[in-house]
C-alpha positions in Angstrom: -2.7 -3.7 -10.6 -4.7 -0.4 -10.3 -6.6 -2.6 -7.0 -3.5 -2.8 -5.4 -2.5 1.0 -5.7 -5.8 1.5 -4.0 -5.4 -1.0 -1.2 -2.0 1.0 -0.6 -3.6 4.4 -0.5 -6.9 2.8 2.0 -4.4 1.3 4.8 -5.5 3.9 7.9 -2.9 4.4 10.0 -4.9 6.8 12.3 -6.0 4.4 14.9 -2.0 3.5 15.7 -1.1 6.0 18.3 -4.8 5.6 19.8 -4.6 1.9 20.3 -0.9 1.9 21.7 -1.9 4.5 23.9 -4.8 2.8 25.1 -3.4 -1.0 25.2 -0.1 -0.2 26.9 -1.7 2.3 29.3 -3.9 0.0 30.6 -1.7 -2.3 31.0 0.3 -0.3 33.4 -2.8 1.5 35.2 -3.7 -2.2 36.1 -0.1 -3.5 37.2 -0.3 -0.7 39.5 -3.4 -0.8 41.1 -3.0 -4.7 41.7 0.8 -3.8 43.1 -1.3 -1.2 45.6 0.3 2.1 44.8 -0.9 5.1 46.9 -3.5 7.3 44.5 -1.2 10.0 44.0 1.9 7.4 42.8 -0.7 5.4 40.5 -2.3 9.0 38.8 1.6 9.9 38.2 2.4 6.8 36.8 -0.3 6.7 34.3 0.0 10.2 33.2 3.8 9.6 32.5 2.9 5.9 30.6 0.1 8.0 28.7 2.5 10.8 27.2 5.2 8.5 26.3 3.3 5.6 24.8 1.7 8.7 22.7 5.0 9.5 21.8 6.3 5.9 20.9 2.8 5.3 19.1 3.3 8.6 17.0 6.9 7.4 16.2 5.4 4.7 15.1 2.5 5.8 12.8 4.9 8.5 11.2 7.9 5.6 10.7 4.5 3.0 8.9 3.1 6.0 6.7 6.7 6.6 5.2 6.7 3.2 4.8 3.8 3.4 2.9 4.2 6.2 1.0 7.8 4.5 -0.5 5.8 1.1 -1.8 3.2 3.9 -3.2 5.9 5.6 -5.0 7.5 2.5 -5.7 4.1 0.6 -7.3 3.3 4.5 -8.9 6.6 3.9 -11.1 6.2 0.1 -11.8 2.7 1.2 -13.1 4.7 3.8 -14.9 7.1 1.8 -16.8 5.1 -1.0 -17.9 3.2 1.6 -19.4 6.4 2.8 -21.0 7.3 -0.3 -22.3 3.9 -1.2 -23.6 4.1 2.1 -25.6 7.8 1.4 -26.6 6.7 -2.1 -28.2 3.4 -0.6 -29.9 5.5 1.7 -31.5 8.2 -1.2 -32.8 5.3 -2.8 -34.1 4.0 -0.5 -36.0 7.6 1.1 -37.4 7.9 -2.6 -38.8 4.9 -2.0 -40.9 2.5 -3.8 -38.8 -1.1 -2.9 -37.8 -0.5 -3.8 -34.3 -2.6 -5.6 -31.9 -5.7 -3.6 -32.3 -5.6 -3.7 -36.3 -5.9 -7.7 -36.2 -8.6 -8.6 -38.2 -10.4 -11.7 -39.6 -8.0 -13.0 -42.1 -9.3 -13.9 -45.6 -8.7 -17.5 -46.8 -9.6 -16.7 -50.4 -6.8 -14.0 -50.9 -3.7 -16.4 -49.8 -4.9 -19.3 -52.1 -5.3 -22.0 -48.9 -8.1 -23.7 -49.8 -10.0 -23.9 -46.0 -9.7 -26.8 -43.7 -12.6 -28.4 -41.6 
């Protein structure tokens, strides 16, 4: 499970806003040189695409990190509890007089009076 915490914590997000910028831009920079906009109209245009796909992109990136950071949280207190619980039942096992997992040990034949089997 600790993999999957990692993968969480690795997913960039950085390249978002870059790449929305970028694809959508382009898409209108060529739109309106094939509609044949004067030079002035076309520089306007893409200015205006540039600043609000960079908005849109960074509303993006910010809404996909919190997104993120909740299934971090999220898998951080799933880790947390089956720890809990794991301690919890340790510690019913050994109140009922029991070594617990780790204190397993070879069992031997000749104190129980079972003759072996083979």
């Amino acid at each position: 499970m600790n993999t999957d915490l990692d993968q969480i914590k690795k997913v960039n997000t950085k390249l978002i806003t870059p790449l929305i910028v970028l694809g959508c831009t382009s898409v209108i920079a060529i739109f309106t040189y094939f509609k044949r906009y004067p030079a002035g109209d076309f520089f306007v245009i893409v200015f205006a695409s540039v600043v609000i796909f960079l908005v849109i992109g960074l509303i993006v990136e910010k809404m996909l990190n919190r997104f993120l950071e909740i299934n971090f949280e999220k898998a951080e207190a799933e880790r947390a509890e089956a720890a809990r619980l794991e301690e919890e039942a340790r510690a019913a096992m050994e109140a009922e007089g029991g070594e617990g997992i780790d204190g397993i040990g070879p069992l031997d034949i000749g104190e129980q009076g079972i003759p072996p089997e083979f």
